[in-house]
C-alpha positions as CSV (number, residue, x, y, z in Angstrom):
1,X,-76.1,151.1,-50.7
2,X,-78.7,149.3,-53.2
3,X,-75.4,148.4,-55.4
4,X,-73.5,146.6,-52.7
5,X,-77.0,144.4,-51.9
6,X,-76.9,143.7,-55.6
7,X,-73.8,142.5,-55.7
8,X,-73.7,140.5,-52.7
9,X,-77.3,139.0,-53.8
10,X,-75.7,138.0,-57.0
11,X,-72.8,136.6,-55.1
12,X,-75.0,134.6,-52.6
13,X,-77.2,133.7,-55.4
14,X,-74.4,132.6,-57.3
15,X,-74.9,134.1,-60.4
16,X,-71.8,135.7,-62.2
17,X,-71.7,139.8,-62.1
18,X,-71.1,139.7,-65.9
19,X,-70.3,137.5,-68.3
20,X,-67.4,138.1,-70.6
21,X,-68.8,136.6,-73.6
22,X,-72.2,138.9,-73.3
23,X,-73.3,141.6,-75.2
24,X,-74.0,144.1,-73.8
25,X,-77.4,146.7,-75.2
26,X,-80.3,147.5,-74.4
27,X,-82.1,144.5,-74.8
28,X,-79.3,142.8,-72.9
29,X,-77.8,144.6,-70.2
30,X,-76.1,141.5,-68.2
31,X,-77.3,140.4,-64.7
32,X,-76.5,143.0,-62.4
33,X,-77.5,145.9,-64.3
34,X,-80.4,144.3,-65.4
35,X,-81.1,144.0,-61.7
36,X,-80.4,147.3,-60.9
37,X,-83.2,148.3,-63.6
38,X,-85.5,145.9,-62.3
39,X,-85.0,148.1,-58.7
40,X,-84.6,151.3,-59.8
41,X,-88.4,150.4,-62.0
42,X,-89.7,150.1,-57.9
43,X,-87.8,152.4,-55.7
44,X,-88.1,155.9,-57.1
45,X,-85.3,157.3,-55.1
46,X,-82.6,154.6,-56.7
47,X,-83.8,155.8,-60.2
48,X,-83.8,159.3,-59.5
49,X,-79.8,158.2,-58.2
50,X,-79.4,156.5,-61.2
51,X,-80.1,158.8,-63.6
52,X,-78.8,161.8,-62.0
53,X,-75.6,161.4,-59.9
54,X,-72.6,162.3,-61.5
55,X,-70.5,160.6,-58.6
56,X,-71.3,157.3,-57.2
57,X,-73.8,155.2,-59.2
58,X,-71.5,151.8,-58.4
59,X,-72.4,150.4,-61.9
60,X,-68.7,150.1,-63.0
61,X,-66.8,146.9,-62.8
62,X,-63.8,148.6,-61.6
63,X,-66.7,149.5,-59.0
64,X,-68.0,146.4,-58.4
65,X,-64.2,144.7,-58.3
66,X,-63.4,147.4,-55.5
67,X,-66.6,146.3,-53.4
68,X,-65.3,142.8,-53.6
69,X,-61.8,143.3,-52.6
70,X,-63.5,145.1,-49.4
71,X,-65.8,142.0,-48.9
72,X,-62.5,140.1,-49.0
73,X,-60.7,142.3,-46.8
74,X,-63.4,142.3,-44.0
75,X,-63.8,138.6,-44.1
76,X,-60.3,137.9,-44.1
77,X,-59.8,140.2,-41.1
78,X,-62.7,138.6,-39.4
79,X,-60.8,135.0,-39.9
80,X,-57.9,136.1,-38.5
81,X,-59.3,137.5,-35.5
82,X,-61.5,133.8,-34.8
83,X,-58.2,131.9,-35.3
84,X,-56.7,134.5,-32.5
85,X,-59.4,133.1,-30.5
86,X,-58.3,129.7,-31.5
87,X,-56.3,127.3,-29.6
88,X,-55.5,124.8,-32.3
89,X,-56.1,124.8,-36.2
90,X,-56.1,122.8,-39.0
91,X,-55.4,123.5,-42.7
92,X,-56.9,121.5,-46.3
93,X,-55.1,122.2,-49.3
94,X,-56.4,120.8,-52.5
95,X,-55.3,121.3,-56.2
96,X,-58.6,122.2,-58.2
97,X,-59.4,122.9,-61.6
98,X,-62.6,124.5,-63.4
99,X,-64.4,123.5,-67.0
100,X,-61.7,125.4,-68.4
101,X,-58.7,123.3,-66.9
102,X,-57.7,126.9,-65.0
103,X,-55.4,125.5,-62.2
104,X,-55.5,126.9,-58.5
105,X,-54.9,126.2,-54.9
106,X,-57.7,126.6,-52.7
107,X,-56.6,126.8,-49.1
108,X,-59.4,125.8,-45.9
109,X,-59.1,126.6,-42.3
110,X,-60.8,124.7,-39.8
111,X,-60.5,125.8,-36.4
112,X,-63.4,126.2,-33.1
113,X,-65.2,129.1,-32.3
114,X,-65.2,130.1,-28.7
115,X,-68.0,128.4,-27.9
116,X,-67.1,124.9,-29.5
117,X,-68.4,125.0,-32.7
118,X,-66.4,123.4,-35.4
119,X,-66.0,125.7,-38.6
120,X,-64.3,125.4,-41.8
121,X,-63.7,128.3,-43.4
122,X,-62.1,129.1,-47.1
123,X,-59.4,131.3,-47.2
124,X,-58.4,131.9,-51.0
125,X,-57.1,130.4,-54.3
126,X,-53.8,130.9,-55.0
127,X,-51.9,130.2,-58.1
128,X,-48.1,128.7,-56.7
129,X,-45.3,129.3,-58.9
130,X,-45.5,125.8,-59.9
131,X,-46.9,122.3,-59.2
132,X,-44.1,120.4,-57.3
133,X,-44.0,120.0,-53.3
134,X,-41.7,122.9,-53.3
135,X,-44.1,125.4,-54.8
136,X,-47.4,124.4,-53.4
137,X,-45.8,123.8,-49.5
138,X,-44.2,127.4,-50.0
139,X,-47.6,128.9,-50.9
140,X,-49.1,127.3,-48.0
141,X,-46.5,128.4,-45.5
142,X,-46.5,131.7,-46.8
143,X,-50.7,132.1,-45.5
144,X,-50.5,129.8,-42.4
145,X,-47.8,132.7,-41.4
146,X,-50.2,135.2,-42.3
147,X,-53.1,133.7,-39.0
148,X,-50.9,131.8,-37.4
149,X,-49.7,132.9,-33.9
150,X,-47.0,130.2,-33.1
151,X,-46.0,126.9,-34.8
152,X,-47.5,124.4,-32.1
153,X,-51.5,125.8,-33.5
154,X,-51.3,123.8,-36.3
155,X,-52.1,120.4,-35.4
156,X,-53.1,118.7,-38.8
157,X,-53.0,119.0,-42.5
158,X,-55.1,117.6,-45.1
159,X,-54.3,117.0,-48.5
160,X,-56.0,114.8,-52.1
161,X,-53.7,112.0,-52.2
162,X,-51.2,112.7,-55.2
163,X,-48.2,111.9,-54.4
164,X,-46.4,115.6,-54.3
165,X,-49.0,116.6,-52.1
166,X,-49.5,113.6,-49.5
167,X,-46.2,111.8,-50.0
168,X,-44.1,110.9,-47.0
169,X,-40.9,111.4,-47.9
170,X,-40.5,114.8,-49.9
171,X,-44.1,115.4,-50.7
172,X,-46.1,118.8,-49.1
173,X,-46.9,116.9,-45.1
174,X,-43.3,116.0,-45.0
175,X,-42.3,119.9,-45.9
176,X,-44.8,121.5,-43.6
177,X,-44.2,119.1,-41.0
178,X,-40.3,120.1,-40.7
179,X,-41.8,123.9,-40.0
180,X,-44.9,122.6,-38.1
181,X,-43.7,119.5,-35.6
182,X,-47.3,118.7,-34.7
183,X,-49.1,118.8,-38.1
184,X,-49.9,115.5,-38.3
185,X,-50.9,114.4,-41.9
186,X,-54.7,112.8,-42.3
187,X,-56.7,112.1,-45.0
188,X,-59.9,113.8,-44.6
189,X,-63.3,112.5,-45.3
190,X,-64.3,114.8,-47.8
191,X,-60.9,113.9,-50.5
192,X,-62.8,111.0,-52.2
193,X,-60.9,107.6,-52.0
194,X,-61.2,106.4,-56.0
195,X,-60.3,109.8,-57.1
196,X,-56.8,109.8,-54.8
197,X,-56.0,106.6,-56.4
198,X,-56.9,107.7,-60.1
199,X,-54.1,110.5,-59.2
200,X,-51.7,108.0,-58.0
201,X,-51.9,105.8,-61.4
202,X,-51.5,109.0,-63.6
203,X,-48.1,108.8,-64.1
204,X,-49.6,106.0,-66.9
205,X,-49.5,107.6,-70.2
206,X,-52.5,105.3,-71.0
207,X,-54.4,106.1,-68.1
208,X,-53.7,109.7,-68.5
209,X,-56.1,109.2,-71.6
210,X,-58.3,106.3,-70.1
211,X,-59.9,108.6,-68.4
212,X,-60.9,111.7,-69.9
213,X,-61.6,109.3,-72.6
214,X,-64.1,107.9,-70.1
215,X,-65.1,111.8,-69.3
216,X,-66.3,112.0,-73.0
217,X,-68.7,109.1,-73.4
218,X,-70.6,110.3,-70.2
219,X,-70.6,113.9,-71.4
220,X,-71.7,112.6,-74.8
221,X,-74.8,110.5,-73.0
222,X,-76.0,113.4,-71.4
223,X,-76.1,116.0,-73.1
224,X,-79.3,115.0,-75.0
225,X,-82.4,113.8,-73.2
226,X,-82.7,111.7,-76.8
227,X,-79.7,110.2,-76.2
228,X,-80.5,109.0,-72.5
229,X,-84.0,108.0,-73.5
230,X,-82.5,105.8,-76.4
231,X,-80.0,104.8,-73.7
232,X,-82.7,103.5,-71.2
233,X,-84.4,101.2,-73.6
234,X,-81.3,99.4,-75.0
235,X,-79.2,99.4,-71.5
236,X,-82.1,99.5,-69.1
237,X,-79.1,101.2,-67.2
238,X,-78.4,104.8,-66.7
239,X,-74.9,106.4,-67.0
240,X,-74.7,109.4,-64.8
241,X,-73.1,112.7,-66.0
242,X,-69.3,113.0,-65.2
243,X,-68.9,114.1,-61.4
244,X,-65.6,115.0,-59.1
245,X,-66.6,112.1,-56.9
246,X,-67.8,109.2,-58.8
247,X,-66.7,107.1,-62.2
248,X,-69.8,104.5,-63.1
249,X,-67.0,102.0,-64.2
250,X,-70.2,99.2,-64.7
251,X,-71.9,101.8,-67.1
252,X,-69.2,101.9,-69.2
253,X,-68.8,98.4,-69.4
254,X,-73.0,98.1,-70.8
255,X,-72.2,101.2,-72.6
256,X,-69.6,99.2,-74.4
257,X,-71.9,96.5,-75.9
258,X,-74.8,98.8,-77.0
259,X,-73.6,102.2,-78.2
260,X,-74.0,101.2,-81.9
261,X,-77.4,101.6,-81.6
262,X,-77.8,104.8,-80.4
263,X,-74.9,106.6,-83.2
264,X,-77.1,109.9,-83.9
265,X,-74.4,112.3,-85.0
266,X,-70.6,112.6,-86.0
267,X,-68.9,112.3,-82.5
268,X,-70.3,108.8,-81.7
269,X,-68.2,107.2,-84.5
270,X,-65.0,108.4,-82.8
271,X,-66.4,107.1,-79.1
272,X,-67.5,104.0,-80.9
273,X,-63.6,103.5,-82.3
274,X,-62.7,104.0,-78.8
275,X,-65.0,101.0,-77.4
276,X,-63.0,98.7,-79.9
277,X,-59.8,100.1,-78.8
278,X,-57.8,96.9,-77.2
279,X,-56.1,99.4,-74.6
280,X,-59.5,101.2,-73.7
281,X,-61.1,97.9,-73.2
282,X,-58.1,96.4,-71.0
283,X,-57.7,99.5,-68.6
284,X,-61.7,99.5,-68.5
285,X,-61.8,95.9,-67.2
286,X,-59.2,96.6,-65.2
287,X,-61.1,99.4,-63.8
288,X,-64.2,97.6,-63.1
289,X,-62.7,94.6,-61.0
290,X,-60.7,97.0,-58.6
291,X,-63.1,99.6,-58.0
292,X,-65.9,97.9,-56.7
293,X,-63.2,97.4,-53.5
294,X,-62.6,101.3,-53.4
295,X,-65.8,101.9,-52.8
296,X,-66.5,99.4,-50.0
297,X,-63.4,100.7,-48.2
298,X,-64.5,104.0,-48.7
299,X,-68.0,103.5,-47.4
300,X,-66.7,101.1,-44.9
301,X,-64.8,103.8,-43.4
302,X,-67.6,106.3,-42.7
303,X,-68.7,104.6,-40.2
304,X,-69.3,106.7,-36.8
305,X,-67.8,103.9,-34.5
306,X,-64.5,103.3,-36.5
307,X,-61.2,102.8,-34.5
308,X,-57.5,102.2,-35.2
309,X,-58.0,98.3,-35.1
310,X,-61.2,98.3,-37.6
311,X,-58.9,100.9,-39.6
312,X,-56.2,98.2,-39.9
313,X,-59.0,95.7,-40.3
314,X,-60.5,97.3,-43.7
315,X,-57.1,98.2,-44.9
316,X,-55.7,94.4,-44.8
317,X,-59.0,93.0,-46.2
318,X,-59.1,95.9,-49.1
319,X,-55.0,94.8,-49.7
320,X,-56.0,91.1,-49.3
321,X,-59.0,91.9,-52.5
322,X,-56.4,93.8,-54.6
323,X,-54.2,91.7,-54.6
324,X,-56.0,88.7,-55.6
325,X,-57.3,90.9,-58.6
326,X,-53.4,91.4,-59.2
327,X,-53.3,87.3,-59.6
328,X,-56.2,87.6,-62.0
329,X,-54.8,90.0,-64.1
330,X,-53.8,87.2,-66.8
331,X,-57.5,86.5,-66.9
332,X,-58.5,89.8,-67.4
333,X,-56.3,90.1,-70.4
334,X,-57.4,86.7,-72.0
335,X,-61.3,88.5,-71.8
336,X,-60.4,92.0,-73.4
337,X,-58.5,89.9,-76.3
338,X,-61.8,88.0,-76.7
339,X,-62.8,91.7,-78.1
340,X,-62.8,91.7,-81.8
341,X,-59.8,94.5,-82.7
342,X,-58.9,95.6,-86.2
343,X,-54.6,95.1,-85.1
344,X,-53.4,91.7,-84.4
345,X,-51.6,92.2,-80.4
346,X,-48.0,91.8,-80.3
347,X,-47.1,89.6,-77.4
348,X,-44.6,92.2,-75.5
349,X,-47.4,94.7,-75.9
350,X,-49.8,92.1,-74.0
351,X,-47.0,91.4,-71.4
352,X,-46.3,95.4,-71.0
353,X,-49.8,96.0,-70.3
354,X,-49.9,92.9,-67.7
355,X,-47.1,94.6,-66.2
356,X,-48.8,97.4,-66.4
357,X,-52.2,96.5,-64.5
358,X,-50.4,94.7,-61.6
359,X,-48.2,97.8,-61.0
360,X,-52.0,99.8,-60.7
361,X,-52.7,97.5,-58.0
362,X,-49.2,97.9,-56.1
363,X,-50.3,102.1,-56.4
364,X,-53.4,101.3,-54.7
365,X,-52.1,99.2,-51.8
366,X,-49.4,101.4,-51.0
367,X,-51.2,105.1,-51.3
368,X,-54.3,103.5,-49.3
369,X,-51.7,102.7,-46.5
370,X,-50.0,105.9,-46.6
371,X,-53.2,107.7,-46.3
372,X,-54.2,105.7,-43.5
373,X,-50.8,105.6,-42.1
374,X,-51.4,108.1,-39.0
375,X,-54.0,106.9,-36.9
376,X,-53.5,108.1,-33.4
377,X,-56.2,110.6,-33.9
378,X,-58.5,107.8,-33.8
379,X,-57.6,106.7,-30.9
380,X,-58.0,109.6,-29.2
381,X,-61.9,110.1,-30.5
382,X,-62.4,106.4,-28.9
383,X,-61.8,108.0,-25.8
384,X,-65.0,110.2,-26.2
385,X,-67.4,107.7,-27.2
386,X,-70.3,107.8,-25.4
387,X,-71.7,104.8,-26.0
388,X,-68.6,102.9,-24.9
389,X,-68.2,104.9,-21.2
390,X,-70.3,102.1,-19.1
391,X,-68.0,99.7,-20.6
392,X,-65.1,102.2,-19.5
393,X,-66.2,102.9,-16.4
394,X,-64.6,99.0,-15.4
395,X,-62.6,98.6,-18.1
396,X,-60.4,101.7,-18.4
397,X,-58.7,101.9,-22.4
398,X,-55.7,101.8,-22.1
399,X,-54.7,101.1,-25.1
400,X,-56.6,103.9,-26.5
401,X,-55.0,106.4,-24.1
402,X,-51.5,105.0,-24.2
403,X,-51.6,105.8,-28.0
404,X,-53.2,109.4,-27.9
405,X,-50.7,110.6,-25.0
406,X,-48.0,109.1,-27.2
407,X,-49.7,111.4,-30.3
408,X,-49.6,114.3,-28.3
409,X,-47.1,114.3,-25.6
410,X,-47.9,117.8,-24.8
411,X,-51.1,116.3,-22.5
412,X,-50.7,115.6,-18.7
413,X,-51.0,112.0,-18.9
414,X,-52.2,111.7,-14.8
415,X,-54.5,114.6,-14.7
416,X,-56.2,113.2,-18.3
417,X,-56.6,109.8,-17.1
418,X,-58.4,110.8,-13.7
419,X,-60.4,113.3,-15.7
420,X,-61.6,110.2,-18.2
421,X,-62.2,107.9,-15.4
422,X,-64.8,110.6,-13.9
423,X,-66.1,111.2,-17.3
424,X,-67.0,107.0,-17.6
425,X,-68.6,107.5,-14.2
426,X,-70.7,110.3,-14.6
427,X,-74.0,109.5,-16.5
428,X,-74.6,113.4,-17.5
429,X,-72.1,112.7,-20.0
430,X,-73.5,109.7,-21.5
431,X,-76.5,111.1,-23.3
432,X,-73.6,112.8,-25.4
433,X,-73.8,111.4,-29.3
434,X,-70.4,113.2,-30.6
435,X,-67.2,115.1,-29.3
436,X,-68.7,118.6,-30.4
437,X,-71.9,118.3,-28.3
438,X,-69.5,116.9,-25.1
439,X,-67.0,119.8,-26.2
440,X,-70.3,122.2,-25.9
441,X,-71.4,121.0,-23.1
442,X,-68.3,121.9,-21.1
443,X,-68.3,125.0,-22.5
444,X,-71.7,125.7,-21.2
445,X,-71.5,124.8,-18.2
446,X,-68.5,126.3,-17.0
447,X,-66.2,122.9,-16.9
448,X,-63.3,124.4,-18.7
449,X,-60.5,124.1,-15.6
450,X,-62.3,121.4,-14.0
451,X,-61.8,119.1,-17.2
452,X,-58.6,121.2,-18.5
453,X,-57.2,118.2,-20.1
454,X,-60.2,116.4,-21.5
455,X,-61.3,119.5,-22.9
456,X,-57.8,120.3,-24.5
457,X,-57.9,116.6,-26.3
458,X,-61.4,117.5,-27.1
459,X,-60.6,120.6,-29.0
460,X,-57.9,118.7,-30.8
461,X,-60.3,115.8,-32.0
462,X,-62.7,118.4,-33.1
463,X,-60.0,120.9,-35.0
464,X,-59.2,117.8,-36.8
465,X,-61.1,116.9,-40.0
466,X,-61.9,113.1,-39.5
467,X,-61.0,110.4,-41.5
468,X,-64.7,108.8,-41.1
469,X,-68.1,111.1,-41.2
470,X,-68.3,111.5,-37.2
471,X,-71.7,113.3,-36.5
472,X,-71.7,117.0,-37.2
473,X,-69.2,116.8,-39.8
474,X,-71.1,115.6,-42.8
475,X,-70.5,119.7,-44.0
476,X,-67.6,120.1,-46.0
477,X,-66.5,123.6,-47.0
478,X,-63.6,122.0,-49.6
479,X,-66.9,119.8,-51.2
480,X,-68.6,123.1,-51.9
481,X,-66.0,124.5,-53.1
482,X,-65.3,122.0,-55.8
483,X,-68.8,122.3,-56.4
484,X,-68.7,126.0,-57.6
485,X,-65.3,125.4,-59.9
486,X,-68.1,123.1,-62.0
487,X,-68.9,126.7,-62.8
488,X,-66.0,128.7,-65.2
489,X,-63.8,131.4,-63.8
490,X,-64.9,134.0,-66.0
491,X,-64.8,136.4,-62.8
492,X,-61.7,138.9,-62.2
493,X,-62.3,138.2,-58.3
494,X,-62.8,134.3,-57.9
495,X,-61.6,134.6,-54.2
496,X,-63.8,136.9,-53.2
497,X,-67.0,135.8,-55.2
498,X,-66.3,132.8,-53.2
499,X,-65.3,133.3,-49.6
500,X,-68.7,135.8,-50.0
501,X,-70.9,132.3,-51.1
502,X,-69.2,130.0,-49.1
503,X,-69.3,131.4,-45.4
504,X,-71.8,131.0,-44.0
505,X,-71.6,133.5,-40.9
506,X,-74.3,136.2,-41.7
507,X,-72.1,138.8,-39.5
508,X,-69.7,138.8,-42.0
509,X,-71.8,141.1,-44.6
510,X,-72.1,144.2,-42.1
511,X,-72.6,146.6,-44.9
512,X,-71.1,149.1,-43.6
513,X,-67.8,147.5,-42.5
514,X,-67.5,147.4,-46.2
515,X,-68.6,150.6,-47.0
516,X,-66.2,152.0,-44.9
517,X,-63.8,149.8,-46.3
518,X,-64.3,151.7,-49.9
519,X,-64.6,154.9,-48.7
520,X,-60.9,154.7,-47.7
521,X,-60.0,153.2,-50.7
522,X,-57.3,156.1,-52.7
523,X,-59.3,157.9,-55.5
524,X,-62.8,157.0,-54.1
């Protein structure tokens, strides 16, 4: 049994089993074996194993592979049997990528346990026989079929916002909603708002350079604490190493007037071309006057107390900002040809990159509203704010309920509203802070059939992965597991390294579930 614990210490340690590119001796024997010597040096009985069974010393890794198919298997199993268990469920889908541009799929279930808790667990990564809204909806259809009971469970889908995955009219929502009738597309918090709209302007041959382009100068920064020191003293401003969520558009603009100074080895000449490149320059002043207004929409919009009219609110001021950057474009321009180039600019390519720009700034309007396009959910979470219930208790929303019976007609409308006008009335309920605790505490004390409705509507709200960070939700399973693609896949079992690191359910590593699992394995 000491191999298993090894390798599920590696795994929840997150350390790779082996590494393809080590060599393997005596000095070196890789990580797991070197931790199996580092046991067997204080457990006699492991050594004595070691060194004289001639039938299971679980060193191999066709071994070690097996084990973590069985972890796999058992952890599968045990998601299928929650989501059983599960009234309603949602599903996140995002494309993702490691250091080594590997492509996958990596699929998220959220659903409720039985008694209320909200989970999010990761299912797999899948490689789909290609990258078009036919392909990806297909492989996501194919494993919704595989825990899904009936159709009506799945009540929303979450996607990044490229266009073949979050697009209206023939993208992946519009596919899966044809099979799925109430899987209602939403943009979740955790699919960060300036990276959606970076996908949406890649069809841009420029900006399909601009940006790794941008990758490169803060990879370049970084790498040497002399670099970053020098940095400091010229800039006074740091730029932060490349991240998934983040581009330091202001960094690069410093970076731009100071990098001469800090030329230390070969590669800075070419990034120091690339600051006096007129089209680098352009798309990074573009850059830095729309983002600014990505990120206060984006912050604006984890707020706790936001509702449909707010939404609407931050949407039309964000459009009204863009598009008065879209009027400045000409401006813009007239700076980045202040830039001294070694090519004289042609007119038509000036007028092709205006063109250009103000088409970046239509993308932006238009994906931010179809993100933000579905906002009945929001309503329906209104309903459940505690603060709000005195001011219910005399003033009953109507508004708010009109539009969540309308999002799910499935409800009964009379017995919800005198449910909700009991739940303004009682002050029990008040001292509530967020859906999941009033969704617990119904649970707990027995008020399932007596509020049969509200707690239907409260399962839904909580199934659903918010557009804003509601309490309790600031955990993100699809942020962790972007995190650990930062890592290479040099593993033969990414799925199962990963759905072993990532849940967090200590029931699922019952050792001998999986023992049993490789015992019945053929040829074991």
């Amino acid at each position: 049994m000491n191999s298993v614990q090894k390798i599920l210490q590696c795994n929840f340690s997150t350390i790779s089993l082996e590494k393809k590119m080590e060599i393997k001796n005596k000095e070196n024997p890789g990580v797991f074996r070197g931790l199996i010597n580092f046991s067997s040096e204080l457990d006699s009985v492991l050594k004595c194993h070691i060194e004289n069974s001639s039938v299971f010393k679980g060193l191999s890794k066709s071994i070690q592979n097996d084990l973590l198919e069985c972890c796999l298997a058992v952890c599968q199993q045990r998601i299928k049997n929650e989501i059983k268990q599960a009234e309603y469920i949602s599903v996140m889908a995002d494309e993702t990528t490691d250091v080594s541009a590997q492509f996958q799929l990596s699929i998220i279930f959220r659903y409720l346990l039985s008694d209320g808790t909200p989970v999010e667990r990761f299912w797999g990564f899948f490689n789909p026989t290609g990258h078009d809204a036919k392909s990806l909806s297909e492989c996501i259809i194919f494993n919704l079929e595989k825990v899904l009971e009936s159709p009506d469970m799945l009540i929303c889908q979450s996607y990044d916002g490229a266009n073949v995955m979050s697009g209206r009219l023939n993208g992946v929502q519009k596919i899966i909603n044809n099979s799925y009738k109430n899987a209602h597309f939403i943009h979740c918090y955790a699919h960060q708002l300036n990276l959606i709209l970076i996908q949406a302007t890649s069809q841009n041959r420029e900006l399909r350079i601009f940006f790794p382009n941008l990758t490169d100068i803060t990879n370049f920064c970084s790498n040497s604490p002399q670099r970053v020191t020098v940095l400091d003293k010229i800039v006074k401003y740091r730029v932060f190493r490349s991240s998934n969520t983040k581009w330091n558009f202001k960094s690069r603009i410093k970076l731009n007037q100071h990098l001469n100074q800090t030329i230390a080895i070969n590669q800075a000449g070419a990034l120091n071309r690339m600051l006096n490149d007129d089209k680098f320059i352009f798309w990074l002043r573009v850059f830095h006057y729309l983002m600014p207004h990505v990120d206060i929409l984006y912050n604006q919009l984890q707020k706790q107390t936001m509702d449909p009219v707010e939404l609407s609110k931050a949407i039309f001021r964000f459009e009204e900002n863009i598009l008065k950057e879209r009027q400045n474009i000409d401006n813009i321009v007239e700076t980045s040809q202040n830039h001294p180039t070694k090519k004289r600019r042609q007119d038509d390519t000036i007028e092709t990159r205006k063109i250009a720009a103000k088409e970046v700034c239509d993308i932006f309007i238009v994906n931010v509203k179809e993100c933000f396009d579905y906002k009945n959910h929001l309503n329906a979470s209104h309903l459940f704010l505690s603060t709000e219930f005195p001011i219910y208790e005399n003033n009953f929303p109507n508004d708010h309920f009109s539009k969540t019976v309308e999002a799910y007609p499935f409800l009964d409308v009379i017995k919800l509203k005198t449910e909700l006008q009991l739940f303004y009335k009682r002050t029990d309920f008040r001292d509530m802070n967020s859906s999941v605790h009033l969704l617990k505490f119904i649970v707990e004390n027995n008020l399932t059939m007596v509020f049969s409705e509200s707690y239907k509507l409260l399962k839904i709200i909580s199934t659903v992965p918010m557009t804003t960070a509601e309490a309790e939700r600031s955990f993100s399973t699809l942020k962790r597991i972007k995190t650990f693609l930062r890592n290479s896949m040099t593993e033969d079992r990414l799925t199962s390294n990963v759905i072993d690191r990532k849940t967090d359910d200590q029931q699922y590593f019952k050792l001998q579930r999986r023992s049993n699992k490789q015992v019945c394995r053929k040829k074991r």
